[in-house]
N, C-alpha and C positions, 0 to 999 in steps of 0.2 A: 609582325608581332601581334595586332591585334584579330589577325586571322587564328592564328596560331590559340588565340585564348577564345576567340569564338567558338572553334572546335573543344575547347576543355569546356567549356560551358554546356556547348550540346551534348558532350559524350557526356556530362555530368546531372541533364537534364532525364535526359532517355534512359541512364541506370536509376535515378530517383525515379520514373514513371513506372520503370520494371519492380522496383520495392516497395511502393504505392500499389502495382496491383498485385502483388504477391501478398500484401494485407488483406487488401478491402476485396480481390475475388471471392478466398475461401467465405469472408463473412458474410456479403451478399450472397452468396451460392445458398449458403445455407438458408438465408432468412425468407427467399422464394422460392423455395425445395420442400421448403415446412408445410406441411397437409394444413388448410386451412381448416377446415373441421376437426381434427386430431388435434390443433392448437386451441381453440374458442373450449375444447372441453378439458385440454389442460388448464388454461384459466382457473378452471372451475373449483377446480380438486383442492380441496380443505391441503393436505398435503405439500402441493406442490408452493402453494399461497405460503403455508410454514417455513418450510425451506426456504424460499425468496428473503423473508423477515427476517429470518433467522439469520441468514448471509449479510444484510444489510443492515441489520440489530449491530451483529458480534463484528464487523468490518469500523463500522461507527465506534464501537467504543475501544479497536483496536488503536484506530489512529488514534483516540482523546488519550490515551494511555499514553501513544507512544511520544507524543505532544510533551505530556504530563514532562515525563524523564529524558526525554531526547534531547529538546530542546535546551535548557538548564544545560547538558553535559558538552552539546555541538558547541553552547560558547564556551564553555571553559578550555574545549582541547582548539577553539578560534583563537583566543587569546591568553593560552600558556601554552611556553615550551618545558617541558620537563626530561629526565631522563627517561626513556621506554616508552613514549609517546606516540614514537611509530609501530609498536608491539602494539600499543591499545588501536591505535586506529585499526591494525590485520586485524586483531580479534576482532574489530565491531564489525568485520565486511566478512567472517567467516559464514554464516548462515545464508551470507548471496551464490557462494559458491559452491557449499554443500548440497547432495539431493536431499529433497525436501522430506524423501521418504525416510532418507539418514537422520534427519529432524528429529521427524514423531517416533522415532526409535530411540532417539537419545532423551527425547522429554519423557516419552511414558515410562522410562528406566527409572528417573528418578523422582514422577509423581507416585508411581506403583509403592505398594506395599513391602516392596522388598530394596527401596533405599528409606532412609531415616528424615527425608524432607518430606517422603508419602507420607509415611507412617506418622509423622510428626502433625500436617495438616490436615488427614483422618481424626486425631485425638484432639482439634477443636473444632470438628466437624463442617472442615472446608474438603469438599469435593472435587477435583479436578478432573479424569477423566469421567469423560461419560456427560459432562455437562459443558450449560456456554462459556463456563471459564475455561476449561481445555480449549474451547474452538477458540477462542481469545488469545489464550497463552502461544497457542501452538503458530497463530497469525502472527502475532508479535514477536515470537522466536524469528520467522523471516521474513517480515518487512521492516521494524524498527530501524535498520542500517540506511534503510533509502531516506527516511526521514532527517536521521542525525548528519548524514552526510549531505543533503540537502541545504538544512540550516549552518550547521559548519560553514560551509561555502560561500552561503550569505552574509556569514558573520564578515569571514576572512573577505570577503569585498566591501565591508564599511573601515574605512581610516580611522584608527583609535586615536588619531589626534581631535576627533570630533569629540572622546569620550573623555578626552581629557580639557577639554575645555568644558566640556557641559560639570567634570568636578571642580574645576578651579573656582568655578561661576557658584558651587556650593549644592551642588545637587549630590545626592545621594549616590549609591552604585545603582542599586534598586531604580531610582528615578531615573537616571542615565539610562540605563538596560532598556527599561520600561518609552522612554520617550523620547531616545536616538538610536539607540542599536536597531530594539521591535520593533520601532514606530519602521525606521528606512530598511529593512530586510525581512519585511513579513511576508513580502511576494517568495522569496525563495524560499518560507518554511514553507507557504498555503501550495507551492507547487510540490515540496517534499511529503504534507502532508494527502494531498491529491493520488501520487505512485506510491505511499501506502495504502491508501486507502481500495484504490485499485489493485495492488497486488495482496492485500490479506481478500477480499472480495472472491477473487480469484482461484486463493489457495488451495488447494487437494492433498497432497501428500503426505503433509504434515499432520491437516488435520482425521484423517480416515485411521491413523492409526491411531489418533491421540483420544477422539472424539467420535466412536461411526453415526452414535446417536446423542444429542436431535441432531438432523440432518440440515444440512447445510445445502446449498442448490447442487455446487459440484459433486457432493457425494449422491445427491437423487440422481443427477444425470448417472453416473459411473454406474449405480444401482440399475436403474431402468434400462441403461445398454446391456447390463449382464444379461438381465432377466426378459427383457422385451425386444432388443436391437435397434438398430440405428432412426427406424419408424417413428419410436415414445418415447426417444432420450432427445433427438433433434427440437421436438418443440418448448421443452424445457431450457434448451439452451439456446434458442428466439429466444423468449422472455427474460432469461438473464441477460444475456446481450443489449435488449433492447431499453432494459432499465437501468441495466450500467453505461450506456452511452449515454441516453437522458441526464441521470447524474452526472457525470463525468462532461460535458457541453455545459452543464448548467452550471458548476463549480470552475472551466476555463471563463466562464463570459464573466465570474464575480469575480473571478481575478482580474481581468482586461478593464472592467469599468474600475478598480482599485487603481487600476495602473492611470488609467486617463485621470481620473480624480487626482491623484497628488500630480501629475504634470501640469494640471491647470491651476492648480495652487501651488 
């Protein structure tokens, strides 16, 4: 018997080392394949510096957004059942499914001029495409679900007999929410917040139609491979890479020190 599991182990090892280097080959390949002087004078480039910002600007305030309204709605559908509740939940996960390019086809429909939300947002002189709030909108049109589903999750794994003793004892819903629910499930929003914040970073699809200019990293790369090829687009997508890992290591290790802190208390 224990033979028999030692083998499900190893075959389960060796398929996890095969999906380990089917990530980390292409990105390594790439990140010492990159001209090292082609890269020192991408640095450089007013440009390229924009894009980056601009990627890490509109990603930051995609997540604070989706925070803002996500969170609020994950506990409500955590802790009510209603009728059509599973309707709401498809809806929330249609924009994981959809292509992205389907997205910025269905946003720009109805920022544009020619539906009555454009035209409506024109006439108190809010801008959507063409600016950061398109690359905003269009990110949160498809990462918001990773988030709400995130905290959901968290919620649905705190026992609401905790929140009902924290009212009996006289606290508020508000206080409750705030300093048993938050307090013990914020590691599952900061990790849903984290795969937004990674996947609006990311984005393309969405936003190239919604948004081409200001340029966002993804859209420079896709630009510079048109116009340049594989040579000028490669080292642009080094340094996004290389500062999305940094971020992305440095937002796991604040989660992990959260996690040791409240264990030791």
């Amino acid at each position: 018997m224990n033979s028999k599991v030692d083998k499900l182990y190893l075959i389960s090892a060796l398929l996890g080392m095969l999906v380990i280097l089917f990530i980390m080959y292409p990105i390594t390949n790439s990140l010492f394949t990159t001209d090292g002087e082609i890269l020192l004078e991408t640095l450089k480039e007013q440009e390229v510096i924009n894009a980056i910002w601009t990627s890490i600007f509109t990603a930051t305030m995609t997540t604070l957004v989706a925070f803002v309204f996500g969170v609020p709605f994950a506990y409500f559908l955590a802790r009510n059942d209603f009728k059509g509740k599973k309707l709401v939940e498809s809806i929330i996960d249609i924009p994981i499914v959809i292509p992205h390019t389907v997205a910025g086809i269905i946003l720009l429909t109805i920022f544009s001029s020619q539906c009555w939300i454009g035209r409506f947002l024109e006439s108190i002189g809010l801008e959507v495409i063409g600016t950061r709030i398109g690359i905003v909108t269009a990110m949160l049109f498809v990462s918001m679900p990773l988030l709400i589903n995130a905290a959901k999750d968290s919620f649905l794994s705190i026992s609401p007999k905790l929140e009902n003793v924290s009212r009996s004892l006289g606290a508020t819903h508000w206080q409750t929410f705030m300093y048993i629910t938050f307090s013990i499930g914020w590691r599952g929003i900061l990790t849903g917040m984290i795969l937004t914040w990674a996947r609006s970073i990311s984005e393309f699809g969405a936003v190239i139609i919604l948004t081409y200019h200001p340029m966002i990293a993804p859209t420079l790369i896709f630009d510079r491979f048109n116009a340049f090829g594989l040579e000028y687009s490669k080292p642009v997508s080094t340094i996004l890479i290389l500062i999305s890992l940094i971020i992305f290591v440095l937002l796991r290790i604040i989660a992990r020190r959260g996690v040791a802190v409240d264990r030791s208390t």
